[in-house]
Backbone as numpy.savetxt, mean C-alpha at the origin, in Angstrom:
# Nx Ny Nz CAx CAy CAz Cx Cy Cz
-7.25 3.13 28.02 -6.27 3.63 27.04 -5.56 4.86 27.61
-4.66 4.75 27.72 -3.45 5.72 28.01 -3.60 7.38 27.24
-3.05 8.29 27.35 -3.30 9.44 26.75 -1.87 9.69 25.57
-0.85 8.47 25.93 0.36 8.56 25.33 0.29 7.17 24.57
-0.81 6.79 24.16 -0.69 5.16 23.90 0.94 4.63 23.06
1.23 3.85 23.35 2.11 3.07 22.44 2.04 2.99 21.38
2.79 3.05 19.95 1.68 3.38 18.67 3.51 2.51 18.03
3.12 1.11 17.60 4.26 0.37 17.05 4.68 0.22 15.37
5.40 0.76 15.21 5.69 1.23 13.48 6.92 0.02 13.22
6.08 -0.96 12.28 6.83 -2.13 11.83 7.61 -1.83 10.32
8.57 -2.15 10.36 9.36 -1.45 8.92 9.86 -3.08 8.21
9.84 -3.22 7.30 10.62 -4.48 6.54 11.64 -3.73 5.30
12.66 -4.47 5.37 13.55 -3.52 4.86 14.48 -5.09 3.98
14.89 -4.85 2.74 15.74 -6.04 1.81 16.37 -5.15 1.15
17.82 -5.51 1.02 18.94 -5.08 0.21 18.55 -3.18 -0.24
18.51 -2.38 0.87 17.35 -1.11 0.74 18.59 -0.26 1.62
20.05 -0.63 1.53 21.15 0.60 1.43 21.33 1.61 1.47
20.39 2.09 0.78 20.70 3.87 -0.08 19.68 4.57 0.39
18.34 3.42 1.22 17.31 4.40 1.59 16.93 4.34 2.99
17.54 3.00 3.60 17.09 2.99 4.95 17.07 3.53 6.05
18.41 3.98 6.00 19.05 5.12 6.61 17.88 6.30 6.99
17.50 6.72 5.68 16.50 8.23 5.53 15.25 7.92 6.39
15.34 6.56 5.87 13.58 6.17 6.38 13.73 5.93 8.09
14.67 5.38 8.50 13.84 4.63 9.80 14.42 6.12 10.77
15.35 7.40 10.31 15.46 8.30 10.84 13.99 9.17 10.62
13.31 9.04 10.05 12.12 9.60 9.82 11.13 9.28 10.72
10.87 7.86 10.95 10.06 7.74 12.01 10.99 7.99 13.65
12.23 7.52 14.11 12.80 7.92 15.20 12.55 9.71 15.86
12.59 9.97 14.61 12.88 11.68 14.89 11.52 12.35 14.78
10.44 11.44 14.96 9.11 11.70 15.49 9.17 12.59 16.57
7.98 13.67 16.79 7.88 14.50 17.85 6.93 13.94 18.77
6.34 12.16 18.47 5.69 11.63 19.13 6.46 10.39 19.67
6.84 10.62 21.05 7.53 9.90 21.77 7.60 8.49 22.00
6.36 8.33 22.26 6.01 6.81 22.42 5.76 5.72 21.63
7.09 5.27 21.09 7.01 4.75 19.61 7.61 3.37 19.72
7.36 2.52 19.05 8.17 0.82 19.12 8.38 1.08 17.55
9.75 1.14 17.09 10.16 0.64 16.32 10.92 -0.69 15.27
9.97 -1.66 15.20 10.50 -2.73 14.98 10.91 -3.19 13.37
12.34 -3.23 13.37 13.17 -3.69 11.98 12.99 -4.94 11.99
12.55 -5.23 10.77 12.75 -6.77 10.03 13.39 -6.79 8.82
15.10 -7.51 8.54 15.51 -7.17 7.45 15.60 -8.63 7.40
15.70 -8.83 5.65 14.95 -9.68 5.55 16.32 -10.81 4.41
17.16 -10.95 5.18 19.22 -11.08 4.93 19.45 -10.68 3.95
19.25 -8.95 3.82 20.06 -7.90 2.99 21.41 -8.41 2.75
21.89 -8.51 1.80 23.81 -9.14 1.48 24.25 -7.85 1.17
23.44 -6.28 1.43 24.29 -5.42 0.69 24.67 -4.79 2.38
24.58 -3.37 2.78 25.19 -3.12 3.94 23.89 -2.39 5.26
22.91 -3.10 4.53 21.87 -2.63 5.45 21.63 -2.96 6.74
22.23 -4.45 7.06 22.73 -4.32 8.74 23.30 -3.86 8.79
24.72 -3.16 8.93 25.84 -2.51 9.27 24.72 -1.16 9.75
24.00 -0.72 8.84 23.52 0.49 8.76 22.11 0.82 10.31
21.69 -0.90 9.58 20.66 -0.78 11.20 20.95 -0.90 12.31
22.29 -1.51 12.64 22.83 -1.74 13.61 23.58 -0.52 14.08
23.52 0.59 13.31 24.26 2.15 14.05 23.18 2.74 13.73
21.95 2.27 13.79 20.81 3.22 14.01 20.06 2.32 15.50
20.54 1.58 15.43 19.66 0.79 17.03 20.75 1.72 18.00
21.77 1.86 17.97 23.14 2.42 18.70 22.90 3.95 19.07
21.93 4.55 18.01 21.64 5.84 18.28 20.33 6.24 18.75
19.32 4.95 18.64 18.22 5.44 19.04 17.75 4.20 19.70
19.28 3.56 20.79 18.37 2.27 21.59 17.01 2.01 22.28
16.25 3.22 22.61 15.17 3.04 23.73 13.76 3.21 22.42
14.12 3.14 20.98 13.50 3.33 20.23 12.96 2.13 19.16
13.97 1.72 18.97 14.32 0.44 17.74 15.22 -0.78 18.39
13.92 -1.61 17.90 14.62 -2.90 17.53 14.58 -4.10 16.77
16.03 -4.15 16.41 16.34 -5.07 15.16 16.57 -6.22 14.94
15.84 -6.76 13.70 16.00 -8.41 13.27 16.22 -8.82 12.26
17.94 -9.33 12.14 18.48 -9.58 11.05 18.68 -10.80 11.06
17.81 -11.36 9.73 17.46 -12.48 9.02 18.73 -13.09 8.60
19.42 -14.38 8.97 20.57 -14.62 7.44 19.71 -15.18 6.22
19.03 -15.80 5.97 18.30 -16.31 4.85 17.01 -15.18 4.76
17.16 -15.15 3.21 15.63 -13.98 2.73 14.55 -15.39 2.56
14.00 -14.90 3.29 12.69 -15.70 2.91 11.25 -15.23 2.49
11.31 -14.09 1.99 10.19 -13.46 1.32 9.65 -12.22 2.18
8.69 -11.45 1.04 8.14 -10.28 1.92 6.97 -10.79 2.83
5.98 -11.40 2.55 5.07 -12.21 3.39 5.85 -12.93 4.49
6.60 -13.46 4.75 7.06 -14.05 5.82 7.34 -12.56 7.12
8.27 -11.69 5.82 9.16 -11.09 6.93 8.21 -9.97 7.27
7.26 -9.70 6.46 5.80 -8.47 6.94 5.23 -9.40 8.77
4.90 -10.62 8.30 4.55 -11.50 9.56 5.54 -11.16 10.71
6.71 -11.56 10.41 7.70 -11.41 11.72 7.40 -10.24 12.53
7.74 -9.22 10.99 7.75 -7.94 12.11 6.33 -7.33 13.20
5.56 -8.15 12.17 3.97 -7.44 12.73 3.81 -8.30 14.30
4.44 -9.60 14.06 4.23 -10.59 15.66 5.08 -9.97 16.58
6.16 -9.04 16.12 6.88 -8.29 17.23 6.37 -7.04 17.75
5.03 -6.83 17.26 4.48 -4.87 17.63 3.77 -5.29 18.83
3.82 -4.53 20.27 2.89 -4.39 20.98 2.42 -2.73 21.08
2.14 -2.25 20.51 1.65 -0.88 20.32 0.11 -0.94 20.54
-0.84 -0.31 20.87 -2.25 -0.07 20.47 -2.62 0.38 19.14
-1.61 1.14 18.37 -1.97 1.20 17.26 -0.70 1.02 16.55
-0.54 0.57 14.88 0.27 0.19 14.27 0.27 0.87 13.32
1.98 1.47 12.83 2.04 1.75 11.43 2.46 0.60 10.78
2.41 1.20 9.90 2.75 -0.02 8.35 3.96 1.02 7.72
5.21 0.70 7.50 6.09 1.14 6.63 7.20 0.47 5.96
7.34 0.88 4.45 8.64 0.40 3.97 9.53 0.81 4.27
11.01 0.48 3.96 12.15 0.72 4.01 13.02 1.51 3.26
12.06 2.02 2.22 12.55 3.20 1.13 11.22 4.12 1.30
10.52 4.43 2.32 9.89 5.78 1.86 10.54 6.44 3.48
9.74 7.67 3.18 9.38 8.73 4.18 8.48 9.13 5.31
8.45 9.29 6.57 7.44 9.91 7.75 7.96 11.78 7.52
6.89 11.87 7.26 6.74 13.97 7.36 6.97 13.86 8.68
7.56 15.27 9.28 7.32 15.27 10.53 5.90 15.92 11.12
5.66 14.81 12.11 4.64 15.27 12.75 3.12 13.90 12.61
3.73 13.00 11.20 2.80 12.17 11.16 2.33 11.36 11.87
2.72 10.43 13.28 2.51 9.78 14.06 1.45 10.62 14.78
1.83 11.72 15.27 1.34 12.28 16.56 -0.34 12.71 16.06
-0.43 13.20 14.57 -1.60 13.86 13.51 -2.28 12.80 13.31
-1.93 11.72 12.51 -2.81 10.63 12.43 -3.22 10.02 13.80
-2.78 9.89 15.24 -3.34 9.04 15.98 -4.15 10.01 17.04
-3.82 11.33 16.70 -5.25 12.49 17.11 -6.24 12.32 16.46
-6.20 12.30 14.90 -7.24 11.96 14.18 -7.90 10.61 14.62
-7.13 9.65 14.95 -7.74 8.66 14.97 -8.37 8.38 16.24
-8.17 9.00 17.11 -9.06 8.87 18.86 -10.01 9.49 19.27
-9.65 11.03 17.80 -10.89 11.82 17.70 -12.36 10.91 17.13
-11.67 10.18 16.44 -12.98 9.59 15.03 -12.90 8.03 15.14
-13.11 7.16 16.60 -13.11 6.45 16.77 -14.00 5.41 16.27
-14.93 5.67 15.26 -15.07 4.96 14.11 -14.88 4.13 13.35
-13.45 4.89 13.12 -12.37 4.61 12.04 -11.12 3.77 12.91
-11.13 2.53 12.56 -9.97 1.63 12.79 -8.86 1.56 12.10
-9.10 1.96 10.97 -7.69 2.54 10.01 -7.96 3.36 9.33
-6.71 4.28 9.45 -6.66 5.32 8.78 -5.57 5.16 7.52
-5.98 6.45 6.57 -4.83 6.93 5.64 -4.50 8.35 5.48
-3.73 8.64 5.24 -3.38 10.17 4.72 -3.38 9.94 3.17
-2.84 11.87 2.88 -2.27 11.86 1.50 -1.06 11.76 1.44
-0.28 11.82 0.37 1.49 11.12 0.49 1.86 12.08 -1.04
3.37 12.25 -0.89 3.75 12.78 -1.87 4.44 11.50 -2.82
4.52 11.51 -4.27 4.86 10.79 -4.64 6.44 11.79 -5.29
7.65 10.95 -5.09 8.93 11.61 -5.64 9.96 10.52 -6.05
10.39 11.42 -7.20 12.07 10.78 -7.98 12.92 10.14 -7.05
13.60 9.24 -6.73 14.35 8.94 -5.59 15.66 9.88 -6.01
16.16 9.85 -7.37 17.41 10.15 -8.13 17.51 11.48 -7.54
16.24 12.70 -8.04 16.44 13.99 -8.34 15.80 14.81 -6.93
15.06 13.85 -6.02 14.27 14.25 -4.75 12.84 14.77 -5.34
12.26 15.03 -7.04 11.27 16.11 -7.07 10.19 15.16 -6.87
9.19 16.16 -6.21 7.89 15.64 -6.14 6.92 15.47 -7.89
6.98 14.27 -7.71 5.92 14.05 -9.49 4.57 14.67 -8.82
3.92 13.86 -8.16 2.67 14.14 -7.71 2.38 13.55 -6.09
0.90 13.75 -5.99 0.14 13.51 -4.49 -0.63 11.74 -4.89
-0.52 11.29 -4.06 -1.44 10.18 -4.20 -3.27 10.71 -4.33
-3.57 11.50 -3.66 -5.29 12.02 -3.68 -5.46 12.60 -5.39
-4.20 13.49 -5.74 -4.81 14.27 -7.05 -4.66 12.72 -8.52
-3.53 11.80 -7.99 -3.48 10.58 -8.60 -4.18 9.86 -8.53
-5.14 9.28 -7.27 -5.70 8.10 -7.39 -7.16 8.41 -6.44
-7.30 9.67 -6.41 -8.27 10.28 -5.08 -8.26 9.86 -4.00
-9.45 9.93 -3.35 -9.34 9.71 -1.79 -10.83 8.61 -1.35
-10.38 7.72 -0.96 -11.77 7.23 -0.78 -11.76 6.26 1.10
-13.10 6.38 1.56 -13.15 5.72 2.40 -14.25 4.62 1.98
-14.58 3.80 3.48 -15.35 2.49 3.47 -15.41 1.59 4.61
-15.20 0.35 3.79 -14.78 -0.96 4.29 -14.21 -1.86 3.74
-14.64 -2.85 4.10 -13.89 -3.84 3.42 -13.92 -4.16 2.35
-15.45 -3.78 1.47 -16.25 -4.15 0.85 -15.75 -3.16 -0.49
-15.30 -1.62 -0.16 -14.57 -0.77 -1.39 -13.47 -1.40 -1.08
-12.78 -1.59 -0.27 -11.31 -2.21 -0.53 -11.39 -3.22 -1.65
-12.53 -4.36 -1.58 -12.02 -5.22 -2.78 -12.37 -4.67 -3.98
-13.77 -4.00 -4.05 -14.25 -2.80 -5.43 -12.79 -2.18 -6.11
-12.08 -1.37 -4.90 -11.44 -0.44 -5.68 -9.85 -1.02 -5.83
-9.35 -1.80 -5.20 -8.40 -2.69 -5.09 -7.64 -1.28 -3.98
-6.16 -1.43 -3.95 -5.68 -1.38 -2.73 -5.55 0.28 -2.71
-6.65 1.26 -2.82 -6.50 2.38 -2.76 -5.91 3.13 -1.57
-5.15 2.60 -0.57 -4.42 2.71 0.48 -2.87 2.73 0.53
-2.53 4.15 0.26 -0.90 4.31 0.29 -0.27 3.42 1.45
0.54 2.51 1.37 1.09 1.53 2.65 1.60 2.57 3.83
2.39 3.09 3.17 3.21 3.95 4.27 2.23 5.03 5.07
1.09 5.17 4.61 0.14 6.12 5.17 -0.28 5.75 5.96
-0.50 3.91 6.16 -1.55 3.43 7.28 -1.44 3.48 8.55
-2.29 3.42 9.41 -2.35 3.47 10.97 -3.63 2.71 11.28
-3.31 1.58 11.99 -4.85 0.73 12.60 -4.42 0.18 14.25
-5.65 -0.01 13.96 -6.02 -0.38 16.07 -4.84 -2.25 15.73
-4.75 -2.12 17.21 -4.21 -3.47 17.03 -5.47 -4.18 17.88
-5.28 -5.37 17.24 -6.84 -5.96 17.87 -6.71 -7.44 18.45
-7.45 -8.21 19.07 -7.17 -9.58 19.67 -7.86 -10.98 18.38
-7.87 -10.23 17.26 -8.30 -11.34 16.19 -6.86 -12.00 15.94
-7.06 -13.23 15.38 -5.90 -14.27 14.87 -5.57 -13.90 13.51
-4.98 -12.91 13.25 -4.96 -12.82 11.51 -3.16 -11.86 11.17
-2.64 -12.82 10.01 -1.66 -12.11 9.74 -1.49 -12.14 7.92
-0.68 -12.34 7.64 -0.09 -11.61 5.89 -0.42 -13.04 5.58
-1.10 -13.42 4.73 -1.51 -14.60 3.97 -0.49 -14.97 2.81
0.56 -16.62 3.22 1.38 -16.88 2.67 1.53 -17.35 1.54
0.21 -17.75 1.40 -0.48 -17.91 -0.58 -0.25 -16.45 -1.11
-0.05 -15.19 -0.74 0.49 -14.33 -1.27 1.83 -13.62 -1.47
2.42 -13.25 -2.65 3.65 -12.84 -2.94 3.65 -11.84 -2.66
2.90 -10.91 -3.37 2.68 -9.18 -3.96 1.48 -8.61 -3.28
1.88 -7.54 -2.78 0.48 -6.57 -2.65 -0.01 -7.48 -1.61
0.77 -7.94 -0.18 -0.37 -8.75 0.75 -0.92 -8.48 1.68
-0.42 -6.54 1.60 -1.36 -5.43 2.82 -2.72 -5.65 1.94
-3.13 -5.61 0.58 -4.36 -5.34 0.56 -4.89 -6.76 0.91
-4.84 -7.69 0.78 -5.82 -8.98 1.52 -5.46 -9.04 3.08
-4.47 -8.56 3.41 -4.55 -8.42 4.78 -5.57 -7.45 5.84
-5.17 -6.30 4.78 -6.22 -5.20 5.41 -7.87 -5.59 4.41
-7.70 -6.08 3.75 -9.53 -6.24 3.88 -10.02 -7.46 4.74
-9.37 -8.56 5.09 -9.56 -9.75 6.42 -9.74 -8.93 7.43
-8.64 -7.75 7.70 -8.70 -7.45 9.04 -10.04 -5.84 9.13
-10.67 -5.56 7.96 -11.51 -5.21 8.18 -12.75 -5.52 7.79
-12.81 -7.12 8.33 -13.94 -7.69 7.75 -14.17 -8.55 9.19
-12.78 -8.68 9.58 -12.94 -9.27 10.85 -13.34 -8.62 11.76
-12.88 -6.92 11.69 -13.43 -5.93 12.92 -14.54 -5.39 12.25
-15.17 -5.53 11.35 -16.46 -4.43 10.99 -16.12 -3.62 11.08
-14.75 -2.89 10.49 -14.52 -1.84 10.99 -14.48 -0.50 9.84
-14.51 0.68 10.02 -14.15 1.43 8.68 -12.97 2.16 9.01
-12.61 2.78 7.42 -11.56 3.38 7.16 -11.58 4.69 6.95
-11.18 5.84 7.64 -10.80 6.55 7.25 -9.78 7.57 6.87
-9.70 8.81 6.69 -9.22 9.56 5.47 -9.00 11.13 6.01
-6.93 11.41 6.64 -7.04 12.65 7.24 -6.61 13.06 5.54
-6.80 14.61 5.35 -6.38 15.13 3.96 -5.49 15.65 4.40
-4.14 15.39 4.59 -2.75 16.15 4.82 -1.57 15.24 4.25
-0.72 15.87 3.36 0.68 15.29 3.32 1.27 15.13 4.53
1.34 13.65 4.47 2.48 13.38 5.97 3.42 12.32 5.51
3.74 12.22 4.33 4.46 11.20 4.07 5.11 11.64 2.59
6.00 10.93 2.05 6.84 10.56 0.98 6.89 9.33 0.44
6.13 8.61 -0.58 6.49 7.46 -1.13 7.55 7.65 -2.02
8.70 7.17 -2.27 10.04 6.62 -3.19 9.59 6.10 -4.83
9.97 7.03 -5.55 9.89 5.96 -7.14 11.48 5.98 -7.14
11.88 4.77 -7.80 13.06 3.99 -8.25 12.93 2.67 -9.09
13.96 2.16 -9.37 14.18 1.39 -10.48 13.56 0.47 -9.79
13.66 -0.12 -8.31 13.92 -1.32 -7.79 12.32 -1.74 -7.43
11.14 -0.16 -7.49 9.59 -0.61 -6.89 9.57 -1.91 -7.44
8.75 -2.65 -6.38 7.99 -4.01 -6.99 6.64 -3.79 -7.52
5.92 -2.55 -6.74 4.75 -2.45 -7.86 5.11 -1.82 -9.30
6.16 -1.36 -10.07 6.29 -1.02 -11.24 6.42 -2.22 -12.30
6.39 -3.90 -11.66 6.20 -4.69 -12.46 4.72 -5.02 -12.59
3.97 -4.24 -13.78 2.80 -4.61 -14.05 2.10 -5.62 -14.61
2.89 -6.04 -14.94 2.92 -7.97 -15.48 2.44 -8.83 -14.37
3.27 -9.10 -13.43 3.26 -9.63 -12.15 2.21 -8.99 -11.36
1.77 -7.64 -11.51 0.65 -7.08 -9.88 -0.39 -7.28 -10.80
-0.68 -7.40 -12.10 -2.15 -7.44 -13.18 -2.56 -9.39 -12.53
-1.49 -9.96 -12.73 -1.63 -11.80 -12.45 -2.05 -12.12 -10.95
-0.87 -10.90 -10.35 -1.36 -11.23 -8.50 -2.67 -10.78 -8.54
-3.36 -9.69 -9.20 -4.61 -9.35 -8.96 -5.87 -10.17 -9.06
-5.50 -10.52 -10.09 -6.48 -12.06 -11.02 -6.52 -13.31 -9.92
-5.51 -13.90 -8.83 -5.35 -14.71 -8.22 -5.77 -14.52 -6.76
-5.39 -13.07 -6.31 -5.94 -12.54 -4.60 -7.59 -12.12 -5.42
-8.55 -12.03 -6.53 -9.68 -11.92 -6.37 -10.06 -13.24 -6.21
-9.46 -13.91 -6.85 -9.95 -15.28 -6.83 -10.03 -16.00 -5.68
-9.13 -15.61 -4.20 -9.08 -15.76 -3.18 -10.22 -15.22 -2.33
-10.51 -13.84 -2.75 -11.58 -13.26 -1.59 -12.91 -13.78 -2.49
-13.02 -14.33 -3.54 -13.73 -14.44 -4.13 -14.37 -16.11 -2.97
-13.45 -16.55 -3.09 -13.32 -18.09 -2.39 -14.02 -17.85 -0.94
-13.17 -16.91 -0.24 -13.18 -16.88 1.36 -14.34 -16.36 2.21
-14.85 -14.82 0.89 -15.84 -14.03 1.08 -16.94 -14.02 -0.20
-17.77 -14.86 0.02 -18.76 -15.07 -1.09 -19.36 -13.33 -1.05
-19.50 -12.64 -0.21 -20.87 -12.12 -0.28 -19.90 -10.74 -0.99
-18.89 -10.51 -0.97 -18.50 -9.95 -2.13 -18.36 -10.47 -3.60
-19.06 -10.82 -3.62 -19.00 -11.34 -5.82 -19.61 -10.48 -5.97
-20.24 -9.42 -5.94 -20.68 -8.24 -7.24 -19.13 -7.13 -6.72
-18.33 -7.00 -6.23 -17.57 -6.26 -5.53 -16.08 -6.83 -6.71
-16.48 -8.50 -6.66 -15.13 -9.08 -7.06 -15.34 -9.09 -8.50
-16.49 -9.09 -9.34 -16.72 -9.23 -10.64 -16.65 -7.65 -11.17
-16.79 -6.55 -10.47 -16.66 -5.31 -11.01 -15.18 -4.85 -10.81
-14.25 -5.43 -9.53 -12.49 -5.20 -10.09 -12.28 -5.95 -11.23
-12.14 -7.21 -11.41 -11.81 -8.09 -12.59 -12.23 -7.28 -13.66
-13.72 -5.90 -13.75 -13.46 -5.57 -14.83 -12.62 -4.28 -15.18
-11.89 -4.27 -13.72 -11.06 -3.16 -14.13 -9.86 -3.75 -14.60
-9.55 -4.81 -14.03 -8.20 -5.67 -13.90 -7.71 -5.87 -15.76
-9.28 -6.64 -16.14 -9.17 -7.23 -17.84 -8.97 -5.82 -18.41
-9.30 -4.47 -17.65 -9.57 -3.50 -18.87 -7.84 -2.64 -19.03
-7.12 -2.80 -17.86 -6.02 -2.67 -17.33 -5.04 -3.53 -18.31
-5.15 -4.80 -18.38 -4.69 -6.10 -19.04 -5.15 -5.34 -20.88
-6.04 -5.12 -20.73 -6.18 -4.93 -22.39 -5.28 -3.44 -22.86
-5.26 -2.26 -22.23 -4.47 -1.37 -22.47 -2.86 -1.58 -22.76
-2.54 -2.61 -21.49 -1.22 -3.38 -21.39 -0.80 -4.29 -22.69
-1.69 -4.79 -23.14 -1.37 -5.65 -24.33 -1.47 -5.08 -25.57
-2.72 -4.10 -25.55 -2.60 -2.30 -26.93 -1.45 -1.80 -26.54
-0.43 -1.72 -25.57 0.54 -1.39 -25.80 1.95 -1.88 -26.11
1.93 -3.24 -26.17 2.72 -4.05 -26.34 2.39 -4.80 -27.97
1.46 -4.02 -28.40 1.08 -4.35 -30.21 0.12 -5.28 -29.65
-0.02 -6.11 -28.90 -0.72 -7.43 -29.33 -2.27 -6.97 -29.45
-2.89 -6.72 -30.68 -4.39 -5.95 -30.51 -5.39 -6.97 -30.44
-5.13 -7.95 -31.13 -6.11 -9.33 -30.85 -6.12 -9.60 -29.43
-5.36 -9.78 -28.84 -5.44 -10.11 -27.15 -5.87 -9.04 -26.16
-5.34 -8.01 -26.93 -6.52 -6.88 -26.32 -7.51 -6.82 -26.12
-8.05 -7.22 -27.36 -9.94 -7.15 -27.75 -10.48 -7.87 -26.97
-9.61 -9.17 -26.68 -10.35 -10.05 -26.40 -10.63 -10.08 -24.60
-9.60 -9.18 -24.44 -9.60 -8.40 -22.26 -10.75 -7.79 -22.27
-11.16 -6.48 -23.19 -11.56 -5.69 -23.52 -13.11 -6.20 -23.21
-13.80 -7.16 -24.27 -14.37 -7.71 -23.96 -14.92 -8.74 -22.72
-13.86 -9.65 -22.23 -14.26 -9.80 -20.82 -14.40 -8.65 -19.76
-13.80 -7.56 -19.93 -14.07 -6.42 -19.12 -15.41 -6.09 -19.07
-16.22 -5.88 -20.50 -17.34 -5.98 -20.73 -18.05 -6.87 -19.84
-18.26 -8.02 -20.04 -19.28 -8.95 -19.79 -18.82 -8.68 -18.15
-17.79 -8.54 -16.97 -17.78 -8.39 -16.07 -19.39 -7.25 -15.46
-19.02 -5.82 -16.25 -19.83 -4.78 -15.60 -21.55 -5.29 -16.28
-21.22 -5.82 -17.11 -22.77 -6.17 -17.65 -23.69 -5.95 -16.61
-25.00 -5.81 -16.83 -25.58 -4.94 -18.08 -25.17 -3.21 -17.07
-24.22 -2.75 -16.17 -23.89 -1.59 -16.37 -22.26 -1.61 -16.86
-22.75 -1.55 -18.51 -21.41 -1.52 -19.12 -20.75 -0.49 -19.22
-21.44 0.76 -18.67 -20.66 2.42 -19.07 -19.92 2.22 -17.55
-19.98 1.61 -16.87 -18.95 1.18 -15.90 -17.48 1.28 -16.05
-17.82 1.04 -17.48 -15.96 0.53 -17.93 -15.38 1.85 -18.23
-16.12 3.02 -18.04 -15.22 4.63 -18.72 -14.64 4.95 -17.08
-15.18 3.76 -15.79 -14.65 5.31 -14.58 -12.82 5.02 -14.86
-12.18 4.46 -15.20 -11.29 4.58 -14.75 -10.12 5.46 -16.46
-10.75 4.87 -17.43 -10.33 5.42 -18.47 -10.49 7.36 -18.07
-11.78 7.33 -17.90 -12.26 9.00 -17.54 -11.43 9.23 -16.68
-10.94 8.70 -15.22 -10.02 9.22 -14.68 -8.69 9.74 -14.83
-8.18 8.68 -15.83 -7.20 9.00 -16.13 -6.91 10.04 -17.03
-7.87 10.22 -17.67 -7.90 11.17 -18.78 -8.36 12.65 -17.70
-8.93 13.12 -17.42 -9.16 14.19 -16.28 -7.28 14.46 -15.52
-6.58 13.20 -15.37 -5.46 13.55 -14.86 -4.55 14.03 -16.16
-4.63 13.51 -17.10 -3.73 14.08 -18.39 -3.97 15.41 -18.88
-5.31 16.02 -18.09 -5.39 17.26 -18.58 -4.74 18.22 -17.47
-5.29 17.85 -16.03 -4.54 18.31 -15.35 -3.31 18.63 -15.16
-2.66 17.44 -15.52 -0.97 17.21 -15.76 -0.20 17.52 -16.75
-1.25 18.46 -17.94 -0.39 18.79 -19.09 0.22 17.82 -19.99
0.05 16.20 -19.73 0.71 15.04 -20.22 -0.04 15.11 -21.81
0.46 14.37 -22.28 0.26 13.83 -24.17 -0.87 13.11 -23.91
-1.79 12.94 -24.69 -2.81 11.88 -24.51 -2.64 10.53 -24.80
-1.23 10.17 -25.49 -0.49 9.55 -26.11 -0.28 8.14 -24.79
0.12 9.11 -23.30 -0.29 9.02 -22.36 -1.01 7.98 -21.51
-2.16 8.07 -22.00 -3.10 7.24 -21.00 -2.94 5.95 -21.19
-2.35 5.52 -21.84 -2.48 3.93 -21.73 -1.49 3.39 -20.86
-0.23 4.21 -21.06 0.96 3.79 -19.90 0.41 4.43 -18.85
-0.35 5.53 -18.47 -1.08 5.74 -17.07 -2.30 4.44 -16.57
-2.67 4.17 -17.56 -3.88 3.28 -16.69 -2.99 1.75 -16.57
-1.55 1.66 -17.21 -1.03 0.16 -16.78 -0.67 0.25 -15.68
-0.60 1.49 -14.85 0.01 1.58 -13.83 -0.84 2.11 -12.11
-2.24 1.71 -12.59 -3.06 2.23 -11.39 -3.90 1.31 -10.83
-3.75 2.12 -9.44 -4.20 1.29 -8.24 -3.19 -0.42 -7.94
């Protein structure tokens, strides 16, 4: 291994105009040199080639770009870009967030120091796209946790995307096309199930995640159903997680029941509520960690208690 290794930051980017620009200048303007930047857009119709194509122009020995004419999904185009990285180690980034400066060079010290750890995460700021303000941190939101593969399916995808950094490795494994939504987290628990590998956890802001109208995780309808369907998958693939996969499902139903207390429907509530139950059986006080969490953040945050139910439709 080199002392400058190659470290390949794959970006997927769709109809993402207004932010791409910010973002892929964020990783270019790294103070860590040795970088593969590979664009996968995924046939944006708005002006986001025009835009990547005078960012390959300014930073040729840096980036390079692949413009799709047909969209054919985020799973496809996550694949493309990842079969184009030859880096030793890989970021993971969208096309609407942020690189702090300095994050490449911090995370892959951390990571050669603590060779352990095959992937890493940081902390990340979470902000308004509209107004620029920071709402909050992902750690004081959702804490900080390490592991394996094994909390990855427990806690579901407690891994900011844009934070990640992992070894690139000689296993056969990419974005699983039975998945729509959320297919870093079954990706990254295969690929750390395939390396035995663990995860860890530098504590520094080095990043910016984007809130806007357009997130795909703000449809909680759709990531509560994808959740119910990717357990049912690792449930399938990886038997020896079923006490792992029966204690998310009871976060998932308890998630699903707040969602439906808030939408009036209280009968269909009860009735989540209850399968949430019978999931943690017989440790049923199981079912307060995430209610308690959230509530610990409403005090912190000065929020209404009014509050927690639109906070817990929206976690992890």
């Amino acid at each position: 291994m080199s002392n400058s290794p190659l470290v390949s930051v794959f970006i997927t980017s769709y109809n993402q105009e207004d932010f791409i620009g910010e973002a892929v200048k964020s990783v270019a303007e790294q103070d860590y040199q040795n970088v593969q930047i590979v664009i996968s857009d995924d046939g944006s119709t708005d002006s986001s080639p025009l835009i990547l194509k005078e960012l390959s122009k300014k930073y040729p020995k840096k980036i390079e770009i692949h413009l799709h004419k047909e969209n054919r999904g985020s799973t496809w185009n996550h694949n493309y870009a990842f079969q184009h990285c030859w880096g030793e180690y890989i970021c993971y980034f969208d096309g609407d967030d942020i690189m702090l400066p300095g994050k490449i060079r911090k995370q892959l010290e951390f990571m050669r120091q603590h060779p352990k750890f095959c992937l890493t995460y940081h902390n990340v700021e979470l902000f308004e796209s509209n107004s620029g303000k920071t709402i909050n941190t992902w750690k004081n939101r959702f804490g900080a946790r390490t592991g394996s593969a094994k909390e990855l399916v427990r806690y579901g995808n407690f891994l900011p995307s844009l934070s990640i950094m992992f070894e690139k490795n000689t296993f056969d494994i990419e974005f699983n096309q039975e998945v729509s939504m959320s297919e870093d987290w079954f990706f990254f628990i295969e690929y750390l199930q395939k390396t035995k590998g663990k995860i860890g956890y530098l504590n520094e802001i080095l990043g910016r995640y984007r809130r806007h109208r357009n997130n795909i995780t703000l449809d909680w309808n759709k990531k509560i159903e994808n959740q119910f369907r990717m357990l049912s998958m690792i449930e399938n693939r990886y038997p020896e997680f079923i006490n792992e996969v029966k204690k998310r499902l009871g976060d998932v139903y308890l998630i699903e029941a707040f969602s439906l207390y808030g939408d009036k429907k209280r009968m269909l509530a009860i009735q989540e509520l209850f399968k949430s139950i019978k999931m943690f059986y017989p440790n049923v006080f199981s079912i307060f960690r995430l209610p308690f969490r959230e509530f610990v953040y409403i005090l912190r945050s000065k929020m209404k208690t009014d509050d927690l139910i639109k906070t817990l439709i929206g976690i992890e």
